[in-house]
N, C-alpha and C positions, 0 to 999 in steps of 0.2 A: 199760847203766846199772848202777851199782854204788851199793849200800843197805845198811845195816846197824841191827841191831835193839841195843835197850837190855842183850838177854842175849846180847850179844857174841855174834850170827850175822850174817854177809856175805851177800850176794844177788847175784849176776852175774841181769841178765836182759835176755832178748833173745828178741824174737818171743812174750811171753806163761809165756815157762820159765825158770824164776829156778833155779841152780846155790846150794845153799846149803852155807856150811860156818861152821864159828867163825875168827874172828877169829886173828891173832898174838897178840893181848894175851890173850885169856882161853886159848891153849895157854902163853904162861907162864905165867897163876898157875894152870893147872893142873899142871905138870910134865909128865913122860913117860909120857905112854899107853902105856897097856896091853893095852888093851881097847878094841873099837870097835862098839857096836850100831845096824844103821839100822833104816829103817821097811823093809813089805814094798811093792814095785811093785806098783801099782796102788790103795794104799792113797787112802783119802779121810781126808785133814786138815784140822784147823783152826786159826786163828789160833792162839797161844799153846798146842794139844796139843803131849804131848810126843813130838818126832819120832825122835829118839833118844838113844843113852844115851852115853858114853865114860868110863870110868874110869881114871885114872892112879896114880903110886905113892902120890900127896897123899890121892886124893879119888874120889867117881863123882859126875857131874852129866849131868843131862838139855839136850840139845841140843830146844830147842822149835823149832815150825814158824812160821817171820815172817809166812806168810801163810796162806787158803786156797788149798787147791788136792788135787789128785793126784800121789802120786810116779810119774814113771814111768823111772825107771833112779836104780838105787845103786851105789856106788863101792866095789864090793869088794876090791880091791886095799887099801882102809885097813881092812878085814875082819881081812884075810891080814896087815901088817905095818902097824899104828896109828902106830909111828914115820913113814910117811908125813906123818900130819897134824902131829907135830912139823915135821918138816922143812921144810915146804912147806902151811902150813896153808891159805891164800888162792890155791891150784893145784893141786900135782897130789893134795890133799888134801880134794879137797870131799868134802860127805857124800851130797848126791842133789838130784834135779831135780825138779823141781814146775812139773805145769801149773797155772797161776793161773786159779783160778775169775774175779776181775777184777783182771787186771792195772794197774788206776790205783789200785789201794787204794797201790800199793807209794810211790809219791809221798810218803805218812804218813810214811814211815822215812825217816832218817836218810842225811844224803848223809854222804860220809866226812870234810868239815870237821867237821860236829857230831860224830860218832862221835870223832873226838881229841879235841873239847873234851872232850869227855865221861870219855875213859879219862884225859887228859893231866893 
């Protein structure tokens, strides 16, 4: 199931573990990253904390959490080379995995027709 949040974050989730990263749309109007901070594994989140950070040549903005949950694995490879999340923002650019404290909240969000109305 694929979801997406109003601050342009994506949700792949399957089995309770939702893969989060931002959008195509919000890495263009941020430009080219530069910088990539996630949370720590095994952190506890909540709705709308902020889960990490990315800064580009434009701007820095806080990547927030769509749901609760726990991280438990981060994508350090965008750590090491943030042009990943350019490249390939909605793949080999996510930011970390979250066990959902209750996976039906995620229903609330955004299936990907409303998220284009939304940016379109």
């Amino acid at each position: 199931m694929l979801k997406y949040t109003e601050d342009h974050e994506w949700l792949s989730i399957a089995d309770g573990v939702a893969t989060v990263g931002i959008t195509s749309h919000a890495v263009e109007q941020l430009g080219d990253l530069v910088f990539v901070d996630l949370p720590q594994v095994g952190a506890a989140l909540a709705r709308n904390d902020s889960a990490a950070t990315v800064e580009s040549v434009k701007a820095a903005s806080d990547v927030y959490c769509p749901l609760d949950g726990e991280v438990l694995e981060v994508n350090e490879a965008i750590v090491n080379d943030p042009a990943i999340v350019n490249a390939d923002p909605q793949g080999a650019g996510w930011f970390y995995k979250l066990k959902l404290a209750n996976p039906a909240e995620a229903e609330a969000l955004m299936d990907e027709a409303a998220y284009l109305a939304l940016v379109g």
